[in-house]
Backbone as a ProteinNet text record, in pm:
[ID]
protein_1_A
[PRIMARY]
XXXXXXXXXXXXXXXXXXXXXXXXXXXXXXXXXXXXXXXXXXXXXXXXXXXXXXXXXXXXXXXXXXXXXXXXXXXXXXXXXXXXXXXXXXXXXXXXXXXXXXXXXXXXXXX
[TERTIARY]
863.5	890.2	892.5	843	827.3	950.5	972.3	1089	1115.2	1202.8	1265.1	1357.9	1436.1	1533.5	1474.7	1362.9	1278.7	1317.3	1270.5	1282.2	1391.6	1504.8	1637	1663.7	1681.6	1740	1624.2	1514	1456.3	1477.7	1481.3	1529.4	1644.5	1767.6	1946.9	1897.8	1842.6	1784.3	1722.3	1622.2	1521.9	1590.3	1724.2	1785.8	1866.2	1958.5	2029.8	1992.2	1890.8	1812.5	1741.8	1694	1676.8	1752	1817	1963.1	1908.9	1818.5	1785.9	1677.8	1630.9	1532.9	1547.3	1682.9	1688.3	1591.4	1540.5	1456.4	1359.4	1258.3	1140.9	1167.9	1266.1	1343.3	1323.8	1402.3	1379.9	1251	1176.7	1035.1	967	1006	905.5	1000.6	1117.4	1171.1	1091.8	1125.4	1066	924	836.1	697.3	699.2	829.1	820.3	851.8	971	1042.8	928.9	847.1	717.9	647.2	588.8	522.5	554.4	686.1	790.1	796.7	827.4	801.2	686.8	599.9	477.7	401.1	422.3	460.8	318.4	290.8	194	144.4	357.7	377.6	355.3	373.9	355.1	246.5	228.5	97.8	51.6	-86.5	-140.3	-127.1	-123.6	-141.4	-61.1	72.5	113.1	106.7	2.5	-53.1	-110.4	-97.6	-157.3	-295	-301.6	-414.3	-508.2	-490.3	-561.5	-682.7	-589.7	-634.3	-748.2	-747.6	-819.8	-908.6	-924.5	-1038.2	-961.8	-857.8	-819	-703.9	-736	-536.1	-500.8	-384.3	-266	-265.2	-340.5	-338.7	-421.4	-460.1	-576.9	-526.7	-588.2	-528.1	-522.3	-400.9	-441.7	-598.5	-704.3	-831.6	-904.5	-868.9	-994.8	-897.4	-767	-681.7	-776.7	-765.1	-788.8	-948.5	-988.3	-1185	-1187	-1111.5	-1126.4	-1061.7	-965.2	-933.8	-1014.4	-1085.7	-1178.8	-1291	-1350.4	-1483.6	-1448.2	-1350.5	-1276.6	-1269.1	-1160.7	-1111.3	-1276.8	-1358.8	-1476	-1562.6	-1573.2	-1660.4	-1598.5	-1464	-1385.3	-1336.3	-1337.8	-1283.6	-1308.7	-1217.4	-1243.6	-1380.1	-1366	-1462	-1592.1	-1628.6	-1761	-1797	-1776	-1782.4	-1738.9	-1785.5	-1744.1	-1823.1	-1996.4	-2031	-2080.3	-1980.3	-2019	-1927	-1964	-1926.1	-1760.2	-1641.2	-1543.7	-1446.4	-1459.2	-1422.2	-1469.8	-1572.3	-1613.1	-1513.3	-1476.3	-1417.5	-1254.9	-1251.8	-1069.3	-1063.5	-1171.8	-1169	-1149	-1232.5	-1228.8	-1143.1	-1054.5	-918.3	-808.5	-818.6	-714	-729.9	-822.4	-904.4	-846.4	-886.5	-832.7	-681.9	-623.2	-514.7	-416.9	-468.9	-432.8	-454.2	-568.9	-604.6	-498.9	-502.1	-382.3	-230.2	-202	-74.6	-55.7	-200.4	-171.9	-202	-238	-283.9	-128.8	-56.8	64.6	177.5	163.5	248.5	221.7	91.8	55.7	123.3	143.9	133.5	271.5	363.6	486.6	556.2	520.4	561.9	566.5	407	372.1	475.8	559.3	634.8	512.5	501.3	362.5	382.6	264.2	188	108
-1365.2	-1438.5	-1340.8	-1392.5	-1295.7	-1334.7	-1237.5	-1207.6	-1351.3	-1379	-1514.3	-1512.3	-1381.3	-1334.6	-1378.5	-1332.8	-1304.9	-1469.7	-1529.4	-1691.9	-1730.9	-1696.9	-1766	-1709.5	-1629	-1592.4	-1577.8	-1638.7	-1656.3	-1809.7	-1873.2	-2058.5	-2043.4	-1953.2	-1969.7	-1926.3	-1773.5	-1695.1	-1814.8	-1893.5	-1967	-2094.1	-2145.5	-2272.6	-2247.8	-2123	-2063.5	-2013.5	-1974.4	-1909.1	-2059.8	-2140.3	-2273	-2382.1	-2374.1	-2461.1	-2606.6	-2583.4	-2753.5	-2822.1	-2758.9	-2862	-2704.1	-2692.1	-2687.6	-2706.1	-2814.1	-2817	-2701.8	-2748	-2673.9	-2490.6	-2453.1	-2389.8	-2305.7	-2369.2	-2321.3	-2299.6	-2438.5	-2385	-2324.7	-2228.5	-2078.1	-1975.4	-1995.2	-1904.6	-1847.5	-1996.4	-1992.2	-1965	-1966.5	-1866.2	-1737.4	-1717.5	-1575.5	-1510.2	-1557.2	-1501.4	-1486.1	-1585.2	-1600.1	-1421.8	-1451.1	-1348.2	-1180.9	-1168.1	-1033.1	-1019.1	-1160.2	-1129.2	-1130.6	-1154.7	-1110.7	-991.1	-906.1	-752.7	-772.9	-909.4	-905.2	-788.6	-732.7	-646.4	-503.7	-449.7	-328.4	-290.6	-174.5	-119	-62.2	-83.7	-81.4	48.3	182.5	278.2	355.8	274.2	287.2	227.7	198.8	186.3	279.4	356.6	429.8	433	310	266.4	193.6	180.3	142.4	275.5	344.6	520.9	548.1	525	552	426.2	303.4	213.3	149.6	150.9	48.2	-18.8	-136.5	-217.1	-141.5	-245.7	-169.8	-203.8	-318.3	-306.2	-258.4	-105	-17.9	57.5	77.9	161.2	341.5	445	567.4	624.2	590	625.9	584.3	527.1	464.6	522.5	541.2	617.4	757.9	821.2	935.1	966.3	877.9	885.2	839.7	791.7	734.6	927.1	929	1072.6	1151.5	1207.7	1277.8	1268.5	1140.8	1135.1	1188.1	1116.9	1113.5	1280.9	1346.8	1442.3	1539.7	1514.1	1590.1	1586	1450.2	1421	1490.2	1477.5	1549.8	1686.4	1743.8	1883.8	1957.1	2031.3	2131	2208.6	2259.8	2368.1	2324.7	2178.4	2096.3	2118.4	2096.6	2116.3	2259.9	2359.5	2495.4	2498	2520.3	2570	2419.3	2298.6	2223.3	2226.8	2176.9	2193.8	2177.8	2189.5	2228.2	2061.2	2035.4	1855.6	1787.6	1819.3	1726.4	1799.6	1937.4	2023.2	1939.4	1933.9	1878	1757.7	1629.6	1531.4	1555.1	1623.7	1670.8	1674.6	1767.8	1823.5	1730.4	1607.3	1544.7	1439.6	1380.6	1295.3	1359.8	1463.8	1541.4	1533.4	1534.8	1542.8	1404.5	1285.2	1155	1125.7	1174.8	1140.2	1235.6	1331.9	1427.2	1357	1298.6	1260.7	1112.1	1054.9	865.5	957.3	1009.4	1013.4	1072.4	1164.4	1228.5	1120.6	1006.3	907.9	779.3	775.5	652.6	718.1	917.6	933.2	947.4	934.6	964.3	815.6	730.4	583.5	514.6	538.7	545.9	663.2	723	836.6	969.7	1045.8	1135.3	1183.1	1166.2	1137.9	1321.5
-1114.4	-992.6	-875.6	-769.3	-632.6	-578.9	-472.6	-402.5	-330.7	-319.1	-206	-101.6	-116.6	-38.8	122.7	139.3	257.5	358.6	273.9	273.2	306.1	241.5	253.8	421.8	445.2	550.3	662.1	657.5	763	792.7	690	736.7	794.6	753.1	795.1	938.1	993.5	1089.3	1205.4	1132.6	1186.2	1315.1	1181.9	1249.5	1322.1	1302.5	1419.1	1545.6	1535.5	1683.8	1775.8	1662.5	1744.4	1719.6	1806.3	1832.3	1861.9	1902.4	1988.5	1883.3	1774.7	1701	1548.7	1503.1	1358.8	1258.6	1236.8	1155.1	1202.6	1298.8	1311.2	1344.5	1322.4	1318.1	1222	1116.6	970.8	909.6	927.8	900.3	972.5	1089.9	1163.6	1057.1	1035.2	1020.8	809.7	776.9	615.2	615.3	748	713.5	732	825.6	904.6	745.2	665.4	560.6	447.7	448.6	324.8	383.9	490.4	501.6	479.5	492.6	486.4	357	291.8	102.4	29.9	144.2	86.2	61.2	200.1	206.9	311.2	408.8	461.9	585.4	620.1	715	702.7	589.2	526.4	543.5	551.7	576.7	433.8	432.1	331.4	266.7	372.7	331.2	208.2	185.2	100.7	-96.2	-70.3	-229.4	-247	-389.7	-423.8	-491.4	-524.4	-621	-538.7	-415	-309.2	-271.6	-256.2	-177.2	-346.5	-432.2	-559.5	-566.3	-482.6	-515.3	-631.6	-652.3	-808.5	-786.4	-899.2	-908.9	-975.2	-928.1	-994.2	-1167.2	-1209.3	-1339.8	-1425.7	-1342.7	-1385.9	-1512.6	-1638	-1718.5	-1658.6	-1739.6	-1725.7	-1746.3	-1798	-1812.7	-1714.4	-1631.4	-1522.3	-1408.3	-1385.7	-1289	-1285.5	-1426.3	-1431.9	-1395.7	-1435.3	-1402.2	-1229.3	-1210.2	-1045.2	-928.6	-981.5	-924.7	-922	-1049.6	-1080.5	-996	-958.2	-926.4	-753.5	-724.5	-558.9	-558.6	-645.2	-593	-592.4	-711.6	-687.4	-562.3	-529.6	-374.4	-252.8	-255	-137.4	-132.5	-245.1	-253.4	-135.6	-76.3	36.7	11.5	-122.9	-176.3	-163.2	-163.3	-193.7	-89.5	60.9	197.3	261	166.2	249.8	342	349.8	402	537.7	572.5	658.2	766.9	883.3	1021.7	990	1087.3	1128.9	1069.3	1165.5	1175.5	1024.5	925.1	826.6	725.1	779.7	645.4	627.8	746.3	802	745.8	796.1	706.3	546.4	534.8	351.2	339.4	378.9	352.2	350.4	451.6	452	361.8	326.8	226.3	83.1	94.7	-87.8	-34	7.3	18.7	5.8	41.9	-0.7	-131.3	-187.2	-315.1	-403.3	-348.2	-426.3	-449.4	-368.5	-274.2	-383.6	-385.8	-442.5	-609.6	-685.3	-811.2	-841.8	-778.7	-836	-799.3	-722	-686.5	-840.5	-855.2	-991.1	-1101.2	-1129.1	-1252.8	-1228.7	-1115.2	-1115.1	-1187.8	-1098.6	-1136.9	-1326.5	-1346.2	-1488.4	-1573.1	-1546.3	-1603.4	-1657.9	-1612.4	-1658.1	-1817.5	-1828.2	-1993.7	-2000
[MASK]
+++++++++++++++++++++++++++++++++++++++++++++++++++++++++++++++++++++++++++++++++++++++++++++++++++++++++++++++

């Protein structure tokens, strides 16, 4: 079951702030709450399995083949000898992928 918390207290939130029509009230407030438990607000950047091209109900073998292929395309080292700015991209690119693969294998408990 998904979160509902979000919900409850955007209808209580919703009918209190509109004093003069309660109802319609509650229901801005019970979409505002749907959407917060949906995580529509969150920024994406925090999935890790996003930053790797995969769900989350990716096994460890396709985690591990997805890093691999990423961390090989982006490696600093792959882009030594290219302009200034593409190296930096590289760099920060390997560096997310670094960042989401040690965040999946943290979660998964590392194997």
């Amino acid at each position: 079951m998904g979160r509902w918390y979000g919900k409850l207290l955007g209808v209580f939130a919703g009918a209190a702030l509109l004093r003069v029509n309660p109802l319609l009230g509650a229901l801005i407030g019970l979409l505002v709450g749907h959407a917060f438990d949906a995580d529509w607000f969150r920024l994406r950047r925090d999935d890790p399995y996003a930053v790797l091209g995969l769900t989350s109900d990716a096994g460890d073998e396709e985690v591990d083949r997805a890093y691999r292929r990423l961390i090989g395309q982006y490696h600093p080292d792959r882009v030594a000898g290219a302009a200034t700015e593409l190296r930096q991209q590289a760099e920060t690119r390997a560096r997310e992928i670094n960042r989401a693969y040690d965040r999946i294998k943290t979660l998964r408990g590392r194997k």
